[in-house]
N, C-alpha and C positions, 0 to 999 in steps of 0.2 A: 472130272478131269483136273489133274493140279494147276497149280499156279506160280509162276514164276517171278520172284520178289529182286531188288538190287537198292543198295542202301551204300551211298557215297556221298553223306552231308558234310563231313569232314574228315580224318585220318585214316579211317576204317572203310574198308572195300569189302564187300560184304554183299555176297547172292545164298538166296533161301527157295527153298522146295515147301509149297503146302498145299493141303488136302485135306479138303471135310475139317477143318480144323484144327490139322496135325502136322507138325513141324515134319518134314522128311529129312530136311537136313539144312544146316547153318553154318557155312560155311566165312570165317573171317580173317580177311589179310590185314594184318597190323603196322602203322607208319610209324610206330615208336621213334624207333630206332633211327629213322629217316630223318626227325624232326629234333630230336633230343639234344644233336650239338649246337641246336638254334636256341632252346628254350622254349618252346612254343611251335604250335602248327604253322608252316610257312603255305599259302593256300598256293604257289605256282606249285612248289614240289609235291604238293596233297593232290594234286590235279594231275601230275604227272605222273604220281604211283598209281591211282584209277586205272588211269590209262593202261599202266601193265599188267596189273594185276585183274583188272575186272572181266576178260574172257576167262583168262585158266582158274578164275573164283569159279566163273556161272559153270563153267565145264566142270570141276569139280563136285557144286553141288547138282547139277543135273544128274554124275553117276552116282552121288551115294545116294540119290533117292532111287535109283531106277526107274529113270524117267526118261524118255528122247526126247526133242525139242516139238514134233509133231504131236506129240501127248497134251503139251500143253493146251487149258483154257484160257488164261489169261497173264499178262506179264504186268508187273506194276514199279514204280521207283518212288525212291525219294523224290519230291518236286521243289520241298522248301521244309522249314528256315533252314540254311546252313550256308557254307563258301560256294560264292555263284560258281567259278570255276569247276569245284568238287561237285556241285549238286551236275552240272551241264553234261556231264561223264559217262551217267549213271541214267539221268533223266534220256537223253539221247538215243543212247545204247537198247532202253528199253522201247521207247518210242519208235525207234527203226524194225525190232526185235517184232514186234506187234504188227509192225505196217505187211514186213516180210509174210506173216504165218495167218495175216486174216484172223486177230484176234484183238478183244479190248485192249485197252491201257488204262490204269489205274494211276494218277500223281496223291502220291499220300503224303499229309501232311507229320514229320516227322516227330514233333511234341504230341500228337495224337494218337498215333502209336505207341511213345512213352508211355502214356494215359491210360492205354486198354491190357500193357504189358505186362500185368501182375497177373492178369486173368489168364494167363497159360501157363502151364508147369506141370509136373511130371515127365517120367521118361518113358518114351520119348515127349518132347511135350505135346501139349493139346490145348487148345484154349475153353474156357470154362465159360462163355459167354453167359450161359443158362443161370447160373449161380450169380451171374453179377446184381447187386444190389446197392441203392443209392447208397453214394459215398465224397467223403473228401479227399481227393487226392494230389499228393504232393509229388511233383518231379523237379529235380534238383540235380543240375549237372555242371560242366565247364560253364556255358554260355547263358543257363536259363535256371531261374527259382521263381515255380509261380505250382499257388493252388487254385484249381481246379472245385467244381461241385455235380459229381457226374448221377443225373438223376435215372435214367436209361441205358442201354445198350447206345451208342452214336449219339448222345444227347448229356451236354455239358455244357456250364457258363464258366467263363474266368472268375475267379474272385480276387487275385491277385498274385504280384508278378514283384519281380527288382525294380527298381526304382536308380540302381548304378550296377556295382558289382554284383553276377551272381555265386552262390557259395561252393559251387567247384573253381570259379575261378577264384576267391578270396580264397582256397586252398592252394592252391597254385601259386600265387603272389605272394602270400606269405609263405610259404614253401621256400621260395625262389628269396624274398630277404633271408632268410636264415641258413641259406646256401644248401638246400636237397634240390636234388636233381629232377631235371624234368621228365613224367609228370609227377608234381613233389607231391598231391594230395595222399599217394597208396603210401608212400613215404613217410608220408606225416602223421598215418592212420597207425602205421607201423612200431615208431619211437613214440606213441603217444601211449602204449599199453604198458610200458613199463614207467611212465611218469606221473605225475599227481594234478589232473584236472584243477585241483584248487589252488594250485600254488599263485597264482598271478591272475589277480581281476581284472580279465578284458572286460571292453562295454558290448553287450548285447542291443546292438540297434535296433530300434522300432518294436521291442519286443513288448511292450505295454503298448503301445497306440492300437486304439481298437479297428484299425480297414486290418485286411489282410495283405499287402505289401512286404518287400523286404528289399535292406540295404545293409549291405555289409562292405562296401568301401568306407567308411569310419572306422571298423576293426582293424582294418590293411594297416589305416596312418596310426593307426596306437601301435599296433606292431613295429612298426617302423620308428616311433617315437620312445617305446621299451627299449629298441637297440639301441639307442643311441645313448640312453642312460644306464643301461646294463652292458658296456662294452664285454669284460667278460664272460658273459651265459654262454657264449657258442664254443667257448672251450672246456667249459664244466659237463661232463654228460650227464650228470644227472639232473643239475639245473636247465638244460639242454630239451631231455624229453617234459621235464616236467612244463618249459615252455612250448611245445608242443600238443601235452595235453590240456592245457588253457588255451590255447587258440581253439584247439578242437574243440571243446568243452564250451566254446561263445557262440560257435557257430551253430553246432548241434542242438543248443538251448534255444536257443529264436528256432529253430525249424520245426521241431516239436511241441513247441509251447504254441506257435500260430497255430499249426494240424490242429491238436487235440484242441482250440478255442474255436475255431471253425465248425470244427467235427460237432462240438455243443450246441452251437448256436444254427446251425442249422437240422438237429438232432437225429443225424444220419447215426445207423448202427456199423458203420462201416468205414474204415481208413485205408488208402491204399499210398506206395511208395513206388517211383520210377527215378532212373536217369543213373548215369553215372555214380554221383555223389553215394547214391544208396547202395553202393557195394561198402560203405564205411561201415566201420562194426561196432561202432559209438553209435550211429544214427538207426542202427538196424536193432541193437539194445534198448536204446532210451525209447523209441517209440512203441518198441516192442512193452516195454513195464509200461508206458504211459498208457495203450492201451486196455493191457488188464485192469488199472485203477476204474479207468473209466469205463469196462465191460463193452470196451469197441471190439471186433474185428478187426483185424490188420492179415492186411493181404502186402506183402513186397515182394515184387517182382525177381523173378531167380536171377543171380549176378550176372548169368551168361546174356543174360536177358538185360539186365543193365545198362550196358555198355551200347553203342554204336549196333545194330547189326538188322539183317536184312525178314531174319525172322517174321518180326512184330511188325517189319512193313506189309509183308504178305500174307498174315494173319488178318490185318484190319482190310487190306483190299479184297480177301476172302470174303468179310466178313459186309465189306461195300457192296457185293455181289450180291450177296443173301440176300439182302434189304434193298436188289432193285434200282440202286442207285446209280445212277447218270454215269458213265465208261468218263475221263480224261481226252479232249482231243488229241491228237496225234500230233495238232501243231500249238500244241498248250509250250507256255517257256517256265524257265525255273523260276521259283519266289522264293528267293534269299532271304525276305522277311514276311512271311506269311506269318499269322497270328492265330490263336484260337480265341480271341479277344472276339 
């Protein structure tokens, strides 16, 4: 019997159909647009577009699976990390959704799902659980940069995380000084292919210190430090992208140089890439060549799969199912900062 997934930790409204392992359907309401004249996700109005969008989402994906609501086995949600308000939406809706139809409830933790999200792909997709093998895995989005060392199927240790900034959000910040539009990281990924990565030495923070950690609030204030002595670069276009592809170019450098030092020293044959960030096509490149050097595997998660969505939440509570694992009470609340720590 399928399973019915809801994914509302921030921006994105998002209900997903799965079965035996197979996406039936992913459906995702976007708040871009909602949020863009603010700069930034505003969590009352994110909580507000939940609220409208998240029946005619579940309705939506219900029909394109061909599924009725009595079909279902179990219903699952976001439970945490994300905007209490955004996760309470979601979490609730499924919680009640369950209580209604005499069926489990799954609370999945959302970086967790990033973590297992490479392992599904094809069309339609399917998750590959069988084929997973120990690995290092990087997820890197707005709010979160941390690797992972996933030795099992549902068996992982942190190895490390930010320490201030993470590097969607230092895309976004620096974005936002150089005046692109929110969200500026697609933006910045965009004016940086016709620029020159070398023109301007940012500092790559922490990228020789041997823990696995990452901080990229010190690249922000150089940014902001360059404009102040290069007043005119933001009217030069070519000086313009070229400052674009050296912000990229610092950040992408620390992200790839931790993975593949990680990936060594703990001598996995295997890399894997999640979150947001990894729809950038500097980051999906360099790890891709760093790989081959080192005769890794690299597995990154399909773009669709990147982003926010309710898919990979329903996949892994699938996948909780399988493995017997303990239902979520009904009267569980949200954790806004749940950790895989």
């Amino acid at each position: 019997m399928p399973l019915l997934a809801f994914e509302t930790s921030c921006d994105e409204t998002s209900a997903a159909v799965v079965h035996h392992g197979r996406v039936l359907s992913n459906v995702v309401s976007s708040q871009i647009a909602l949020h863009a004249e603010y700069g930034g996700v505003v969590p009352e109005l994110a909580a507000r577009g939940h609220l409208q969008n998240l029946m005619p989402v579940a309705r939506a994906a219900l029909r394109e699976a061909n599924v009725g609501v009595g079909q279902l086995e179990a219903v699952s949600a976001t439970q945490g990390p994300g905007l209490p308000s955004a996760l309470m939406v979601g979490l609730r809706a499924a919680q009640a959704m369950a209580f209604v139809l005499r069926r489990p409830f799954l609370g999945i933790n959302h970086h967790e799902a990033h973590l297992y999200s490479p392992w599904i792909n094809g069309n339609p997709p399917a998750a590959d659980f069988p084929a997973l093998q120990p690995n290092v895995s990087l997820i890197v989005s707005g709010g979160h940069t941390m690797l992972l060392h996933v030795t099992a199927p549902l068996e992982h240790r942190l190895l490390g995380s930010t320490v201030d900034d993470a590097a969607g959000e230092c895309f976004d910040k620096t974005g936002k000084l150089i005046g692109l539009p929110y969200p500026a990281g697609p933006e910045l990924d965009r004016l940086s292919e016709r620029g020159n990565p070398k023109a301007y030495d940012f500092p790559r923070p922490m990228i020789h210190e041997p823990h696995d950690d990452f901080s990229f609030s010190g690249l922000k204030t150089s940014v902001r430090y360059f404009l102040r002595d290069n007043p005119g670069i933001l009217d030069d276009g070519q000086r313009f992208r070229d400052l674009c592809a050296s912000v990229q170019a610092a950040i992408v450098e620390v992200l790839v140089a931790k993975t593949i030092r990680a990936a060594r020293r703990l001598r996995v044959g295997c890399v894997t890439a999640s979150g947001g960030v990894t729809c950038n096509r500097a980051l999906r490149a360099q790890l891709a060549a760093a790989c081959q050097r080192e005769q890794l595997q690299l597995r990154l998660a399909e773009k669709t799969l990147c982003t926010d969505n309710a898919a990979m939440i329903g996949i892994l509570a699938e996948q909780k199912l399988r493995f017997q694992m303990a239902p979520t009470s009904l009267d569980a609340d949200i954790l806004p900062n749940w950790t895989l720590g």
